[in-house]
N, C-alpha and C positions, 0 to 999 in steps of 0.2 A: 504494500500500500504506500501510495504517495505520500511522504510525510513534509509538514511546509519547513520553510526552513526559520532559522530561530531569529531570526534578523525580518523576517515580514508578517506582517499582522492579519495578511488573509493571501487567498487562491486567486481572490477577484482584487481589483484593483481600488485601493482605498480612497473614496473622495473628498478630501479636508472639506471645512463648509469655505475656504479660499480658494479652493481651486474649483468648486462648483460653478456651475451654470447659474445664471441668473431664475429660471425655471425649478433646478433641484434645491437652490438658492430657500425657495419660496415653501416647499415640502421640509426642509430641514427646520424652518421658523416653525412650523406649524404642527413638527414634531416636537421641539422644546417647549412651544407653548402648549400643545393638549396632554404632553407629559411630566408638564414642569420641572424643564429640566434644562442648567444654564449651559449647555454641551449639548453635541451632535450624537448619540449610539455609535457604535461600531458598525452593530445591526445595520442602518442604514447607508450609512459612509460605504460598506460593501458591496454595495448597489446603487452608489448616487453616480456610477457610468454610462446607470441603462436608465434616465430619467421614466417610461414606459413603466418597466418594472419599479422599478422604486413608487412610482403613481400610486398603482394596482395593486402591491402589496402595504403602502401606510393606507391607503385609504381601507382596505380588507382589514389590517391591525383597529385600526382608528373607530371603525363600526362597531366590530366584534367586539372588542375591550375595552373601551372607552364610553361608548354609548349602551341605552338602552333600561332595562328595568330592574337586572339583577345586580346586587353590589358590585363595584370594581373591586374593593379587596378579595371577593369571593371568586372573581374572573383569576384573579392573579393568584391566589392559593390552588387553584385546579390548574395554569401555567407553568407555577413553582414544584408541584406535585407528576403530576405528567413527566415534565423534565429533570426529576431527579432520577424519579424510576428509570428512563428511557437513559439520561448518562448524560444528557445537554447540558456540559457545565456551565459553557454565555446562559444560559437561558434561565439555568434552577440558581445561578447567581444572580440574574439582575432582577427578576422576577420573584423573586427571596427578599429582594433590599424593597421593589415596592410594597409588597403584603405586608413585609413586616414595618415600614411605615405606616402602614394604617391601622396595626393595631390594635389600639382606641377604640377604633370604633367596632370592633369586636367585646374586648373586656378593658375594665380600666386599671385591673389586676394590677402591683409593681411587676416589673419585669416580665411581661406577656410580652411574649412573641409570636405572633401568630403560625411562623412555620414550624417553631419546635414545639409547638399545643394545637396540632390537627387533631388529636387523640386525647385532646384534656377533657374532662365536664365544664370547662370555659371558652371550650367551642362550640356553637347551635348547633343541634344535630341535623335542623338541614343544610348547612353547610359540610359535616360529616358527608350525610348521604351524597350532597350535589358532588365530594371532590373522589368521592369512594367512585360515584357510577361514571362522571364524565373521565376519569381516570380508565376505567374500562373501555369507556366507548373510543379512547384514544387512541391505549394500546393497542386493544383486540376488539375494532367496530363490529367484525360479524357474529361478534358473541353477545350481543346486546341485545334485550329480550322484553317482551310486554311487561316483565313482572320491573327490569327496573324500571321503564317509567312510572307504573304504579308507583315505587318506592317517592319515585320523586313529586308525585302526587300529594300523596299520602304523609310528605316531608314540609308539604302545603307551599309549591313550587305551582303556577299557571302553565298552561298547555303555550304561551308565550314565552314565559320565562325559560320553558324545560326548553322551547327549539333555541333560546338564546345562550342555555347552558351548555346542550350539543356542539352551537357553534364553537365554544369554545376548544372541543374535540378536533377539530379539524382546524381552528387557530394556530393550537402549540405544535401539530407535526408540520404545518408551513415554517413557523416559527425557527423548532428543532432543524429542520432540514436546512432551510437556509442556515442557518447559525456554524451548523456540522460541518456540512458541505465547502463551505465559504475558508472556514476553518479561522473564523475571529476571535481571536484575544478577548476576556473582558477587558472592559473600560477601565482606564486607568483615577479616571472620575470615580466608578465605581467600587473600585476597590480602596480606595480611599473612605469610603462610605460606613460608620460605623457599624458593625456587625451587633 
């Protein structure tokens, strides 16, 4: 297997937000601001050559994770989870620093962390259920059955929320895959980030 070398930070070609395009220019603001975040991703710089793709996949990120009905911490504990199991270190790292900024708004517990208490009793159990089954549905989609969506029912998720959770299923193998592939470094921002 191709291994990268220890001197470059991907496969694809890195695009500073200076050497960008006035166009990818405009997708990288729009990435700090709906991420609040005073820096460029990696994730994205990987792909700020193929202005198209970089489009197509923030505005797919942007929907799916960002918008919509179900908690973003809850989006990003099923990102964080997914990608530890699967081995996406970018991904169970920087998706680990945002859950675990939020929290709060989980438990106000001292010292809650929301990625080392998936399995506490100061986790809601339908967030349990949501990161147990979309966890499933990521890994192993065809093994995914009536009974969990019942669970996710039953865990008092809406027939909107459940296709919102789903999405999330097919979010982090985009995610993973590009992230793997690419073979990006975490952020040096991020790592800087206290754990």
């Amino acid at each position: 297997m191709d291994q990268i070398s220890p001197n470059t930070q991907s496969r694809y070609k890195m695009i500073s937000y200076e050497q960008a395009s006035p166009q990818v220019r405009e997708i990288y603001d729009d990435t700090k601001k709906t991420l609040q975040l005073p820096f460029v991703l990696n994730w994205f710089k990987c792909q700020g050559d193929n202005e198209v793709l970089l489009k197509g996949n923030w505005s797919k990120l942007k929907n799916t994770l960002m918008e919509g009905q179900v908690p973003n911490v809850l989006k990003q504990l099923i990102i964080y989870n997914v990608s530890k199991q699967r081995g996406c270190n970018y991904c169970s790292h920087a998706h680990g620093i945002f859950a675990d900024s939020m929290s709060s708004m989980i438990s106000e517990e001292d010292g809650f962390r929301a990625t080392q208490s998936l399995n506490s009793p100061s986790m809601p159990v339908s967030y349990k259920t949501a990161i147990q089954v979309v966890t499933k549905a990521a890994l192993e989609h065809s093994e995914i059955s009536e009974e969990d969506f019942t669970e996710l029912e039953n865990a008092g998720f809406t027939s909107r929320e459940i296709q919102e959770l789903m999405a999330q299923a097919d979010l982090v193998n985009m995610l993973n895959t590009i992230a793997d592939v690419s073979g990006i470094k975490i952020d040096n921002e991020l790592l800087e980030t206290p754990q």
